[in-house]
C-alpha positions as a printed NumPy array, in Angstrom:
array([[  7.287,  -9.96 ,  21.19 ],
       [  7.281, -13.635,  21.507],
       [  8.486, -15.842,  18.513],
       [  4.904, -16.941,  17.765],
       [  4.004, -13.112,  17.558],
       [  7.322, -12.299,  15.201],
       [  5.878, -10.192,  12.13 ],
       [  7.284, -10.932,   8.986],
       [  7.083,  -8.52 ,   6.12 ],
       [  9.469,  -7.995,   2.929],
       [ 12.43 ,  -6.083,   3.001],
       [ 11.007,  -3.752,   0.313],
       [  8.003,  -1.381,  -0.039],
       [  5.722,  -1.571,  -3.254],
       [  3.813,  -2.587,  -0.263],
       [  7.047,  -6.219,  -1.985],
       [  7.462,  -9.492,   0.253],
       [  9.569, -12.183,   0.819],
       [  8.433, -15.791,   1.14 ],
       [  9.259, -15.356,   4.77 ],
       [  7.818, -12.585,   5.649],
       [  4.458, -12.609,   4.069],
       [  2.118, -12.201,   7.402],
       [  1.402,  -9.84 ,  10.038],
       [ -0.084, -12.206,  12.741],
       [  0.918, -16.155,  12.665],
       [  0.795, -19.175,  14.163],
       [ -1.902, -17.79 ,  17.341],
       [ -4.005, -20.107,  18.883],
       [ -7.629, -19.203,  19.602],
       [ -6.842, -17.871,  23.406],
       [ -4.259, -16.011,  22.036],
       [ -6.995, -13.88 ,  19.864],
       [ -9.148, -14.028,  22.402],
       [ -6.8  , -12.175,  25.044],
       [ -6.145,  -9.829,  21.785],
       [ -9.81 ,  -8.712,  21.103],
       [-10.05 ,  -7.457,  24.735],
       [ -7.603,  -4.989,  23.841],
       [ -8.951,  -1.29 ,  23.756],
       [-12.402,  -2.795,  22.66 ],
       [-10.246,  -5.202,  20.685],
       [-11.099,  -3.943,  17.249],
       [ -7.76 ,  -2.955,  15.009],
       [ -9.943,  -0.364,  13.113],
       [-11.632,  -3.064,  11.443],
       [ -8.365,  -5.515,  10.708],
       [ -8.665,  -7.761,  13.85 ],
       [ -9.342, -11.789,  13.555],
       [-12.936, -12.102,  14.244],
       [-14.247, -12.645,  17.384],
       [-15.168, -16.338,  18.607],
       [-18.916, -16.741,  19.143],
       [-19.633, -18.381,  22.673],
       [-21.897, -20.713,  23.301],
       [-24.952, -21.057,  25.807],
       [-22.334, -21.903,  28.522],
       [-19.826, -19.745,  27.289],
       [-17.369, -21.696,  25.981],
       [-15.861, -20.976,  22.896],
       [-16.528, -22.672,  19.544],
       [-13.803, -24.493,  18.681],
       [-12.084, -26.07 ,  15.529],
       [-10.318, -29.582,  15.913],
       [ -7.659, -28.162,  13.605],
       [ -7.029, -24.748,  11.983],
       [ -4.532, -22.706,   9.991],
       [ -2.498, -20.293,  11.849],
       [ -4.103, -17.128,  11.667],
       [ -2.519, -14.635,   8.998],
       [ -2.416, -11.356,   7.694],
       [ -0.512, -10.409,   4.345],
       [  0.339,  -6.509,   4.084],
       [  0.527,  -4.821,   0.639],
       [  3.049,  -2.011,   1.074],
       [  2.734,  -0.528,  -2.471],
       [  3.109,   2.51 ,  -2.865],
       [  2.664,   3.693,   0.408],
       [ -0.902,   4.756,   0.131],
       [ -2.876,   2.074,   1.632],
       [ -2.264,  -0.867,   4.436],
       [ -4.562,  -4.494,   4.251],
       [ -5.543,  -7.502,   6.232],
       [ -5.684, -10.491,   4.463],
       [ -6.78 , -13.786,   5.865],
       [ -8.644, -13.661,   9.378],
       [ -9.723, -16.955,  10.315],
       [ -9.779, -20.4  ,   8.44 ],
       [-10.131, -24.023,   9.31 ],
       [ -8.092, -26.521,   7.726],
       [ -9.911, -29.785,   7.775],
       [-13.395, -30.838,   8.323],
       [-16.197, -28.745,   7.172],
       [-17.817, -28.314,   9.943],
       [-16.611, -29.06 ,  13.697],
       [-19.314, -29.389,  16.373],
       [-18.818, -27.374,  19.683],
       [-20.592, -28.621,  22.485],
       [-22.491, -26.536,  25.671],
       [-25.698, -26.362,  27.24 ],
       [-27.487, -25.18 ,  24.398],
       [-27.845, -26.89 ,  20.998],
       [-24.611, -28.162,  19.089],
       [-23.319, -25.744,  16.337],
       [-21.032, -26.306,  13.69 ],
       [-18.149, -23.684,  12.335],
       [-17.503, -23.935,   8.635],
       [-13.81 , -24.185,   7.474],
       [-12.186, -25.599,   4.634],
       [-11.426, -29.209,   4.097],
       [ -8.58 , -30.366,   2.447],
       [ -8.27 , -29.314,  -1.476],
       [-11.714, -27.576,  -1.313],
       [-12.893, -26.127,  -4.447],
       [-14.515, -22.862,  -2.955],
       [-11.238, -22.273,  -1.195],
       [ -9.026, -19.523,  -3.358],
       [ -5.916, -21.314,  -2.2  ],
       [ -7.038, -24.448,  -4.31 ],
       [ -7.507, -22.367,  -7.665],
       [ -4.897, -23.869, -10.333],
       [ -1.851, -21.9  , -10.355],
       [ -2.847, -20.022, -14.195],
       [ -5.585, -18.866, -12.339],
       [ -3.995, -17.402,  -9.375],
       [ -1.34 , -15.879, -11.868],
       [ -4.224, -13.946, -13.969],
       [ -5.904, -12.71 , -11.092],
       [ -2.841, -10.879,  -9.578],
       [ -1.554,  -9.417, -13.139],
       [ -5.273,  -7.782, -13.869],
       [ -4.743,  -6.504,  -9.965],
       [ -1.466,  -5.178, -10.564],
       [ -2.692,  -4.144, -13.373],
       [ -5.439,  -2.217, -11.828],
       [ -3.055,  -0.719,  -9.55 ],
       [ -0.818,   0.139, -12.394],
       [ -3.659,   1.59 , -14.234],
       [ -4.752,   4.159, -11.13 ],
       [ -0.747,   5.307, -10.216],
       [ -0.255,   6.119, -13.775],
       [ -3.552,   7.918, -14.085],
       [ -1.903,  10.194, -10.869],
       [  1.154,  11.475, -13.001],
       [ -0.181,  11.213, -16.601],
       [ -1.884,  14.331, -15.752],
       [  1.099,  16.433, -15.031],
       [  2.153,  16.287, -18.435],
       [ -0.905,  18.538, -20.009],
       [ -0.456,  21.959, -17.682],
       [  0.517,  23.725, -20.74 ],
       [ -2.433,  22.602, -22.605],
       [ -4.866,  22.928, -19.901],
       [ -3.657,  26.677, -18.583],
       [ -3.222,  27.487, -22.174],
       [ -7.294,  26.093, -22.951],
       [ -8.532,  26.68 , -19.831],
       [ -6.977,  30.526, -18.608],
       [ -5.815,  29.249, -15.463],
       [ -2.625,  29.481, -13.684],
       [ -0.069,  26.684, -13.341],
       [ -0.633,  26.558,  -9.589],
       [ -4.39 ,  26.147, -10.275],
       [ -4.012,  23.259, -12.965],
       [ -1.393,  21.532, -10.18 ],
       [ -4.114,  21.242,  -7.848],
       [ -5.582,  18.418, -10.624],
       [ -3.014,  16.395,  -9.435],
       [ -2.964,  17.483,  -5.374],
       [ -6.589,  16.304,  -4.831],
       [ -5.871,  12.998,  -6.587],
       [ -3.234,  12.196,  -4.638],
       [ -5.083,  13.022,  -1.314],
       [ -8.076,  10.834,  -2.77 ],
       [ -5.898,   8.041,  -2.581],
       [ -4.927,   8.521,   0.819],
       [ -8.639,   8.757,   1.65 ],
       [ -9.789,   6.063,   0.533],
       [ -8.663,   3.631,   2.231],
       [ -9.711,   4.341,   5.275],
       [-13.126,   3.84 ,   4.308],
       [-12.912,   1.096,   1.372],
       [ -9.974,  -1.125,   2.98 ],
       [-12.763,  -1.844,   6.408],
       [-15.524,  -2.147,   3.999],
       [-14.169,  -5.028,   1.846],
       [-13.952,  -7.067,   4.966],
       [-17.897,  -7.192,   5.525],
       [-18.863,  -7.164,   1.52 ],
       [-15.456,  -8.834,   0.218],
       [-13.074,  -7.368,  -2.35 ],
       [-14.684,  -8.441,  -5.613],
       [-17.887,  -6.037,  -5.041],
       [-15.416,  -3.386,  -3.752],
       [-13.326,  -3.939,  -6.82 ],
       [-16.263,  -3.506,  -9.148],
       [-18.099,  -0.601,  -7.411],
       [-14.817,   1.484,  -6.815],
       [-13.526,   0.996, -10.453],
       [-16.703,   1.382, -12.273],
       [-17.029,   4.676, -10.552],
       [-12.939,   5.702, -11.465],
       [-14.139,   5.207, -14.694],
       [-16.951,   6.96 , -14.887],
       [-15.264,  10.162, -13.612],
       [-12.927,   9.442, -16.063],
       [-15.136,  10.881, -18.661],
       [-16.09 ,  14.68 , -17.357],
       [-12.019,  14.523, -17.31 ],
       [-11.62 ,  13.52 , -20.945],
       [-14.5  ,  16.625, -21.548],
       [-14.241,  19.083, -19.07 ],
       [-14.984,  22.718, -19.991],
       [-13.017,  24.269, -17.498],
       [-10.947,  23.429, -14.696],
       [-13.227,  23.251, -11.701],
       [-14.968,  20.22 , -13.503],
       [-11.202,  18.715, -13.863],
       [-10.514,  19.076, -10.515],
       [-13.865,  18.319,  -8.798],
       [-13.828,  14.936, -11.026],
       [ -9.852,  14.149, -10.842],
       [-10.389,  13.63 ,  -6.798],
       [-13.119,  11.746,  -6.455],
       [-11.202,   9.556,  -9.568],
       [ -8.349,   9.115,  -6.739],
       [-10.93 ,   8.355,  -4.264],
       [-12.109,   5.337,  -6.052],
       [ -9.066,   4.094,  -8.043],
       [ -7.743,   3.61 ,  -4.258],
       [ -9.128,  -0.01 ,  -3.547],
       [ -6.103,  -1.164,  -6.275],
       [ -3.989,  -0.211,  -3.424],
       [ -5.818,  -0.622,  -0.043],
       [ -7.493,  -3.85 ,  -0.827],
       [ -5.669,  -5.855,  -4.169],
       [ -2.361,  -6.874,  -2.058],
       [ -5.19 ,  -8.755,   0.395],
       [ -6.235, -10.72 ,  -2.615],
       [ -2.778, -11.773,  -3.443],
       [ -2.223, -12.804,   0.503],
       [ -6.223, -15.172,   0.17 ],
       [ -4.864, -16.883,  -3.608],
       [ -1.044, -17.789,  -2.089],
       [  0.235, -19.186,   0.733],
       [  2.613, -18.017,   2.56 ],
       [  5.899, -19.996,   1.136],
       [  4.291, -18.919,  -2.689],
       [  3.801, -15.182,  -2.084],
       [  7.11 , -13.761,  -2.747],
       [  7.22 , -13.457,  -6.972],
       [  3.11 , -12.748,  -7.632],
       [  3.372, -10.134,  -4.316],
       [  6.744,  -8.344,  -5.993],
       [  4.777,  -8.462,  -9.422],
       [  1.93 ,  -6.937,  -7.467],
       [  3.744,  -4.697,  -5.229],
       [  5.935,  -2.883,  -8.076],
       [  3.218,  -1.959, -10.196],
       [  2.686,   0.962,  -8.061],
       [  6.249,   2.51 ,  -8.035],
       [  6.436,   1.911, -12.091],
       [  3.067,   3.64 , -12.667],
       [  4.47 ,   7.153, -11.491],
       [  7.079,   6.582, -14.113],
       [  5.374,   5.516, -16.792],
       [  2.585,   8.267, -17.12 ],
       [  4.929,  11.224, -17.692],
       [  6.375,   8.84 , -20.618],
       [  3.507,   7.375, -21.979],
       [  1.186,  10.81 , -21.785],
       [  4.577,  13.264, -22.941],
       [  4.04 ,  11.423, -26.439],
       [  0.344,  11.642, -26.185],
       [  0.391,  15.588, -25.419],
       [  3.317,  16.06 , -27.63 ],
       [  1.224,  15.162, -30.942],
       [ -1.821,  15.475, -30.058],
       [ -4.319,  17.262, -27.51 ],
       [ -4.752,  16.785, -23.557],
       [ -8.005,  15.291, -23.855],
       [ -6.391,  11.892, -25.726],
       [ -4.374,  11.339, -22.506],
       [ -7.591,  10.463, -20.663],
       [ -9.347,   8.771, -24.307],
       [ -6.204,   6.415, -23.809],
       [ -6.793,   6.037, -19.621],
       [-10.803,   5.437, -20.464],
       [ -9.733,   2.774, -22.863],
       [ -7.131,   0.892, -20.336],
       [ -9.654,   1.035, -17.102],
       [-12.489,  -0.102, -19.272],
       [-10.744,  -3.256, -20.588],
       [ -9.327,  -3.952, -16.681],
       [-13.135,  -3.656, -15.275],
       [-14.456,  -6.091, -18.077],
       [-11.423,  -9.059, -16.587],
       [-12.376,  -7.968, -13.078],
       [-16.12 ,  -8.813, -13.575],
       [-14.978, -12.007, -15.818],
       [-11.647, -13.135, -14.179],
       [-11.372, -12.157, -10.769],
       [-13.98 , -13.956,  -8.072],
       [-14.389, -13.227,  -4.574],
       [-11.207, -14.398,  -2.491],
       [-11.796, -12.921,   0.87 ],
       [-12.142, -16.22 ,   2.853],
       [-14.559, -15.177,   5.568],
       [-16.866, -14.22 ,   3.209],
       [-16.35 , -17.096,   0.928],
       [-17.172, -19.194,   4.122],
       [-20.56 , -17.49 ,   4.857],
       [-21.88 , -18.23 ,   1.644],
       [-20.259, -21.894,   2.511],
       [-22.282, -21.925,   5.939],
       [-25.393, -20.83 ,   4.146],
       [-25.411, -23.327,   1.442],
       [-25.005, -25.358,   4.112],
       [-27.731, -24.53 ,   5.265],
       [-30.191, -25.128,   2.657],
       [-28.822, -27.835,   2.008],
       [-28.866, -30.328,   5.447],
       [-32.251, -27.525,   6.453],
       [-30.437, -27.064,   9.58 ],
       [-29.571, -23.433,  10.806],
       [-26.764, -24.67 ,  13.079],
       [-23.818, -24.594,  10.602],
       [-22.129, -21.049,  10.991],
       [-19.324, -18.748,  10.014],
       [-16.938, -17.189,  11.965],
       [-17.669, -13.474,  10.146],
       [-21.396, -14.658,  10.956],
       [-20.572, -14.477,  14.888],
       [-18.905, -11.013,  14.766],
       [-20.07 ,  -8.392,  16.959],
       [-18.638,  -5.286,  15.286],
       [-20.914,  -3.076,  13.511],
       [-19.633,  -1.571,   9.126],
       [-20.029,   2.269,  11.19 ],
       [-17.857,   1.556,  14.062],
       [-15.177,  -0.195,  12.392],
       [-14.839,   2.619,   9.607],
       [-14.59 ,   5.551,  12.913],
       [-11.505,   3.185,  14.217],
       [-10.182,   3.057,  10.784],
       [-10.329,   6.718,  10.299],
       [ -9.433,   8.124,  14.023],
       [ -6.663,   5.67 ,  15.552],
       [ -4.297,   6.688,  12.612],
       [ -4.34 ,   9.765,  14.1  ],
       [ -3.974,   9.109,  17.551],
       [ -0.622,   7.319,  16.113],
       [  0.651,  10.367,  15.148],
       [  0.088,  12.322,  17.603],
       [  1.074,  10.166,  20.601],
       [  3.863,   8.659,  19.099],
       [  7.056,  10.335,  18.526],
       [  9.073,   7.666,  16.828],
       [  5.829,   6.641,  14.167],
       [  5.011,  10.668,  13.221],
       [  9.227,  10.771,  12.825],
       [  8.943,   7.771,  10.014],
       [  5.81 ,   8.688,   9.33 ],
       [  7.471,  12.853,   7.794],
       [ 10.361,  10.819,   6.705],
       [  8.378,   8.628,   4.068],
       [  5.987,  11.796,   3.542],
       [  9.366,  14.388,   2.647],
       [  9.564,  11.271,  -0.045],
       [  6.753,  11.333,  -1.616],
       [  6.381,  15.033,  -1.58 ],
       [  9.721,  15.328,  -3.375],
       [  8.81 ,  12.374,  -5.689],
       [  5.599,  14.337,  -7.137],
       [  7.49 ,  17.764,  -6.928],
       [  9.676,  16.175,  -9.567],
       [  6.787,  15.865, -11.776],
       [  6.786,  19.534, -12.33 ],
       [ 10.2  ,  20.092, -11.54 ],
       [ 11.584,  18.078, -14.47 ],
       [  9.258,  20.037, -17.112],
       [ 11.113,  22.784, -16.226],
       [ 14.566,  21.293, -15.762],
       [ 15.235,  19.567, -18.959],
       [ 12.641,  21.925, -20.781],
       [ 14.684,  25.244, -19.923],
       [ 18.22 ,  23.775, -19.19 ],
       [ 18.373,  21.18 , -21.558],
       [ 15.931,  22.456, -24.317],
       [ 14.165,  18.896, -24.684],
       [ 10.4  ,  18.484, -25.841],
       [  7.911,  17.317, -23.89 ],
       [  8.396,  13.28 , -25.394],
       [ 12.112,  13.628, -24.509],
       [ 10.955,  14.974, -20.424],
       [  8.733,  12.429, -20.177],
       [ 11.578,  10.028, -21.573],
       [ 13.728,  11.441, -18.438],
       [ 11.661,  10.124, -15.976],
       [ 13.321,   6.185, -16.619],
       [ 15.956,   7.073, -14.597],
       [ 13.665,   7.301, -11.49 ],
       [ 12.33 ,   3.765, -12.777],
       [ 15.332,   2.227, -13.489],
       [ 16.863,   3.07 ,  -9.802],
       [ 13.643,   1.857,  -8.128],
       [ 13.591,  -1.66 , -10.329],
       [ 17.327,  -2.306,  -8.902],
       [ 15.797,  -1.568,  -5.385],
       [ 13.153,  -3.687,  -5.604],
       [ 15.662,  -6.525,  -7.192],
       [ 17.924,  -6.188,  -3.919],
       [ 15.49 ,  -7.872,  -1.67 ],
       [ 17.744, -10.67 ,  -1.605],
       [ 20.482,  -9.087,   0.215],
       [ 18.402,  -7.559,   2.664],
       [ 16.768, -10.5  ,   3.824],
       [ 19.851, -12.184,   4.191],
       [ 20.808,  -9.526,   6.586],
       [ 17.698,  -9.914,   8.464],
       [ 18.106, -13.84 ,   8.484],
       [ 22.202, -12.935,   9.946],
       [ 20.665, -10.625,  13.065],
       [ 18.371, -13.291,  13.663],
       [ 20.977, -16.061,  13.925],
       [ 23.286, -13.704,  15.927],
       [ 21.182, -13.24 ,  18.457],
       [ 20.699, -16.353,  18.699],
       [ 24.204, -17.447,  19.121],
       [ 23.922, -14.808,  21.846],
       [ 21.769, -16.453,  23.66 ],
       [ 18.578, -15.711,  22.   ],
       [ 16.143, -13.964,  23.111],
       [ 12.915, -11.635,  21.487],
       [ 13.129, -10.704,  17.597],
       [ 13.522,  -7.063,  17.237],
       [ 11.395,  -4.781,  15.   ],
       [ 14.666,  -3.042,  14.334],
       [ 16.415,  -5.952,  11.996],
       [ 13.979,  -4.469,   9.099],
       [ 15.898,  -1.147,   9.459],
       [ 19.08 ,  -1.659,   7.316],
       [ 17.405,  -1.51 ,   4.002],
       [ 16.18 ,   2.192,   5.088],
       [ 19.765,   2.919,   6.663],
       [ 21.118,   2.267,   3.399],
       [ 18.392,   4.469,   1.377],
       [ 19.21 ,   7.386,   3.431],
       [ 22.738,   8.342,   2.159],
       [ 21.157,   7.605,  -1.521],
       [ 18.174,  10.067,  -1.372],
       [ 20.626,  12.584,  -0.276],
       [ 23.368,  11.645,  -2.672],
       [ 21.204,  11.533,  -5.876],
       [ 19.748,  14.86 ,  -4.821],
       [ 22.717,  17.013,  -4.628],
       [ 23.705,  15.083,  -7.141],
       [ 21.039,  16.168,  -9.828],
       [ 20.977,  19.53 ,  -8.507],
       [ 24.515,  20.573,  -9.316],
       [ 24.706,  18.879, -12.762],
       [ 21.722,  20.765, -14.501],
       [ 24.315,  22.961, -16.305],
       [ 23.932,  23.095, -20.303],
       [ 27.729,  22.552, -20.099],
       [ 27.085,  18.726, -18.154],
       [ 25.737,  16.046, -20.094],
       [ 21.573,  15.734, -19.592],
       [ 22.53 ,  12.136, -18.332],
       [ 24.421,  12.834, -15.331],
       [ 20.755,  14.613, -13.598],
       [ 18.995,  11.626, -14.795],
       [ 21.891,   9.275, -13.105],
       [ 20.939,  11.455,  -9.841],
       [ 17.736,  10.982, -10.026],
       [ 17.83 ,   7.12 , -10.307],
       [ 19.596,   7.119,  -6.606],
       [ 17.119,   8.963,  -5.262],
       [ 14.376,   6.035,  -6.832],
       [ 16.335,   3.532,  -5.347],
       [ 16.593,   5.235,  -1.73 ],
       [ 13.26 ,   5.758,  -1.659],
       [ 12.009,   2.169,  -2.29 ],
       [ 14.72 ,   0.919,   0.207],
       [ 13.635,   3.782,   2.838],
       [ 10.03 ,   2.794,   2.441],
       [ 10.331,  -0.394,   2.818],
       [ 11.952,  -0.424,   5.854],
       [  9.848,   2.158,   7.447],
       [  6.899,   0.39 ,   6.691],
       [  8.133,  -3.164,   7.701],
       [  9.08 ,  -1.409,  11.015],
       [  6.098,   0.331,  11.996],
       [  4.377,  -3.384,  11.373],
       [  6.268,  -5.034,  13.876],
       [  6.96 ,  -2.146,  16.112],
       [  3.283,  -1.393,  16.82 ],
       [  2.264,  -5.22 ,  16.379],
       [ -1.264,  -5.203,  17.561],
       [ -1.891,  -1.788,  15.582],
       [  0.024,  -2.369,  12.823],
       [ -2.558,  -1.313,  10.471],
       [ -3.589,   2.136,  11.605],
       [  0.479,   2.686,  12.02 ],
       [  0.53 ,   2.175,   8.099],
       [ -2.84 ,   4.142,   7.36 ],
       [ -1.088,   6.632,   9.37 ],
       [  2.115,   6.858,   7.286],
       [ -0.44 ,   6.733,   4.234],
       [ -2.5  ,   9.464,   5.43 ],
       [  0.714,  12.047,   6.209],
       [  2.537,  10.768,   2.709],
       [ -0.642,  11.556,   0.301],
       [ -0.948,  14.734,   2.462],
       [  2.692,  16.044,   1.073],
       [  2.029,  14.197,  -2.196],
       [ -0.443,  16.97 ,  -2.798],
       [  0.762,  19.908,  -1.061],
       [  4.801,  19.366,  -2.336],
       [  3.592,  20.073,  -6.107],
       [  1.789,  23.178,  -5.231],
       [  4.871,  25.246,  -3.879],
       [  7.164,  23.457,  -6.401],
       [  7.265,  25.672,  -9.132],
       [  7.726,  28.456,  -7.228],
       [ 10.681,  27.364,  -5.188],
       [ 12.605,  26.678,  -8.231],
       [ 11.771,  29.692,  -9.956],
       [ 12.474,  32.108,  -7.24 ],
       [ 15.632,  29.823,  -5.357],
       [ 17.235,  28.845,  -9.02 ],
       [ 16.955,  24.965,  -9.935],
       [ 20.329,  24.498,  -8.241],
       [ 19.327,  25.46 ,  -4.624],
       [ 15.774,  24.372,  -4.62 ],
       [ 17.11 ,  20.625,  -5.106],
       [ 19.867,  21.636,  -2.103],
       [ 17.096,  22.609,  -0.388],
       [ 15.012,  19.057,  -0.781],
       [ 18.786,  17.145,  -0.097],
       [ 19.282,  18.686,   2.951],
       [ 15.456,  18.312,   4.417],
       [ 16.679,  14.42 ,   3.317],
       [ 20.216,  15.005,   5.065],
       [ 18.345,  15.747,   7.992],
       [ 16.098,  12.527,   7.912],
       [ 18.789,  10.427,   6.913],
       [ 20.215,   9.342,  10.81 ],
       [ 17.163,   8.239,  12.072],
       [ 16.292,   5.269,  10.973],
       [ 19.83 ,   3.788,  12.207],
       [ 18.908,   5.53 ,  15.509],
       [ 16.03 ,   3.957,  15.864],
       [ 17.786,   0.434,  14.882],
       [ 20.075,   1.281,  17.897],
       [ 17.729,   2.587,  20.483],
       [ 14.327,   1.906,  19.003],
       [ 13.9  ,  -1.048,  21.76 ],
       [ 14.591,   1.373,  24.604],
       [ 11.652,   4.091,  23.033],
       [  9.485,   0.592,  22.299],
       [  9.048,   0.056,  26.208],
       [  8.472,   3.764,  26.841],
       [  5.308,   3.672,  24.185],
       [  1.715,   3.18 ,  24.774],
       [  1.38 ,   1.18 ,  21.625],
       [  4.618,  -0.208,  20.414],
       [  5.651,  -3.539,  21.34 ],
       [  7.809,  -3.403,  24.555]])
């Protein structure tokens, strides 16, 4: 991968980046795209730079000057994967192309244009990315908030504890649906009318929630609420990348990309003081409240930021204006169609995972993660309920120590991008040579050893005899190791599988919110039939396991690169 191809992400997940590393595709000139989009029909399921139009001789319309082409990734939570910026011209509002044919004009952005998102005044920018992160705070906590009224609901409704879990499974699968379908979508209609559409309908199935008579209504409604609370994470870390260049995005994309590791946390602690003095149904009054006041600053405070679009309705008003039909946008010269786009979203994640050994390997690694991460969610109610003897205010309370180890992973980006900077300067005092994929790896090296550390250690402090802090002290390594772990992983597939970067992250979303939802369902019963002790050795040593290949793959991931059909060789 050339120099001018390098991908630059952060060195932490919650999809969090670093000034540097803030695009997937930079600094390509127009033949460059061009030789891309003939590429396997040259559509990246629907996050590809649009295609030049040609003119009557076939020459290509041209800008005297543009911005390099870039794409900033939101690697939240792990759920979702987003293009940002496709194509943009710097100066001059139009530029003429010449040809056989008439003379037409593409529309870019001049200098300090007022339609352009990137010339909003900074207060702006800043209250557009907190209602976002916000809004993906909002839907995360709405996933785990639920986990804290089982005994309510089983005890109301007559079900099992199994049956009330699956509340929470199909959420967590509606988020990894989603995207696949809203994230392609928002490219041809923007993000503002997916944000509107998507939320208005997570709050309406809010409400059967809040009243449901029995839990087939409850589960029915809580999916389709994941389904469309999952633009906040497949299509709000876009916005950030349209409002911010790329030397501004590192503190509003951390603000952005944390909200979804803290809203896991916060809804066991939030809803264990709802449910502990007062009924279940108050836990989604208080969520009702929350996403109606975000949807009323989305419709007032956020605008449309995706800049293709904002440049059609440039080149239309255009239009009307000068009554000539020549001035055009780039998304107006596209030849892909909304249903073929969404197929490529939904099928070449697949093909990822089952052609490719080294992505399916990350791709279980960050999946075991997750899984484990909403198994706790159960797991603790019975851990500190039984063991410890604590209410349910005092287990949601517990869950800080998850929170508080994933806040100091997030605040280490620092060191890891020095390290990345260091492998970059050694190799080139060696003579330089390609950047490697790999030099996003040590962040996930390092997580490794912590997810199993903080496992065993939590599982073999749970006596009544060892102080409830010491668990909690466990659990706040294993927070930490998975941010760090996730964040490389997701960095790596980027880079590694450059041209398909995004279906190699839909395809680590799709197999992560797959275990999200099944890992709670056989929770319970593992601990209760293995003992708490050995059902956390048991989740350690699938970890253990998974630990040594991310620094295998930072040794000898180049070698497997060239062997790949995808990867970059």
């Amino acid at each position: 991968m050339s120099a001018s191809q390098q991908t630059d992400f952060p060195a932490r997940a919650g999809s969090v980046q670093t000034p540097s590393e803030q695009r997937y595709l930079e600094s390509r000139d127009s033949d460059e795209r061009e030789e891309l989009e003939k590429i396997d029909d040259t559509i990246e399921g629907g996050f590809i730079p649009i295609k030049p139009a040609t003119t009557a001789d076939n020459n290509q319309l041209r800008h005297s000057t543009s911005r390099p082409v870039e794409r900033s990734w939101s690697l939240n939570d792990g759920y979702s994967c987003n293009s940002a910026v496709d194509a943009e011209a710097r100066v001059g509002g139009s530029q003429a192309t010449g040809g056989a044919g008439p003379s037409e004009f593409v529309v870019g952005w001049e200098d300090n244009d007022p339609m352009n998102p990137r010339s909003f005044p900074t207060l702006r920018k800043w209250v557009i990315t907190s209602i976002l992160s916000m809004g993906s705070l909002c839907v995360t906590c709405t996933s785990s908030m639920y986990t804290v009224t089982y005994d309510q609901l089983t005890e109301e409704f007559g079900c099992s504890r199994l049956i009330a879990t699956l509340g929470l499974s199909f959420f967590i699968w509606g988020l990894g649906l989603g995207p696949l379908v809203l994230a392609p979508l928002s490219e041809f209609y923007g993000r503002r009318n997916i944000y509107i559409i998507s939320f208005s309908f997570f709050l309406i199935w809010l409400v059967p929630c809040a009243v449901a008579q029995n839990i087939e209504t409850m589960i029915v409604c809580r999916f389709i609420n994941g389904l469309a609370g999952s633009a906040f994470l497949s299509v709000a870390g876009g916005t950030v990348g349209d409002l911010f260049d790329r030397h501004e995005l590192g503190a509003p994309m951390m603000l952005y990309t944390s909200s979804p590791f803290i809203g896991p946390e916060v809804g066991p602690l939030v809803g264990g003081f709802i449910n502990q003095y007062t009924t279940w149904r108050w836990t989604f009054y208080v969520l009702l409240i929350w996403t109606g006041a975000l949807l009323v600053s989305i419709i007032f405070f956020v605008p449309e930021t995706y800049h293709p679009v904002l440049l059609r309705r440039k080149a239309q008003r255009l239009r009307i204006e000068t009554g000539e039909d020549r001035h055009l946008a780039p998304i107006e010269k596209m030849d892909r169609s909304v249903a073929k786009t969404v197929m490529r979203s939904c099928y070449r994640p697949i093909l990822l995972l089952t052609l490719e050994p080294m992505c399916l390997n990350l791709c279980i690694f960050s999946a075991i993660l997750l899984g484990i991460l909403y198994l706790f969610f159960g797991a603790f109610q019975l851990v500190f309920g039984n063991v410890y003897g604590m209410d349910l205010w005092q287990r949601g309370l517990c869950f800080l120590g998850l929170f508080v180890g994933m806040i100091f992973a997030i605040l280490s980006d620092p060191l890891w991008r020095r390290i990345y900077i260091k492998l970059e300067k050694q190799q080139e005092r060696n003579g330089g040579g390609e950047h490697q994929p790999e030099w996003r790896l040590p962040s996930a090296i390092a997580g490794g050893p912590l997810l199993t550390i903080g496992l065993f250690m939590f599982a073999w402090s749970i006596f009544p005899y060892v102080h409830w802090i010491v668990p909690i002290i466990g659990t706040a390594f294993f927070g930490a190791g998975t941010v760090l772990v996730y964040a490389g992983i997701f960095t790596y597939l980027v880079e590694a599988y450059s041209l398909y970067g995004a279906s190699a992250l839909a395809a680590n979303s799709f197999l992560r919110s797959s275990a999200g939802g099944i890992f709670p369902l056989f929770g319970i019963q593992m601990y209760n039939n293995l003992g708490y002790h050995w059902a956390t050795t048991l989740l350690a040593f699938l970890t253990l396991v998974m630990a040594p290949f991310p620094y295998l793959f930072f040794r000898y991931g180049s070698r497997i690169r060239k062997k790949s059909r995808f990867a970059t060789g």
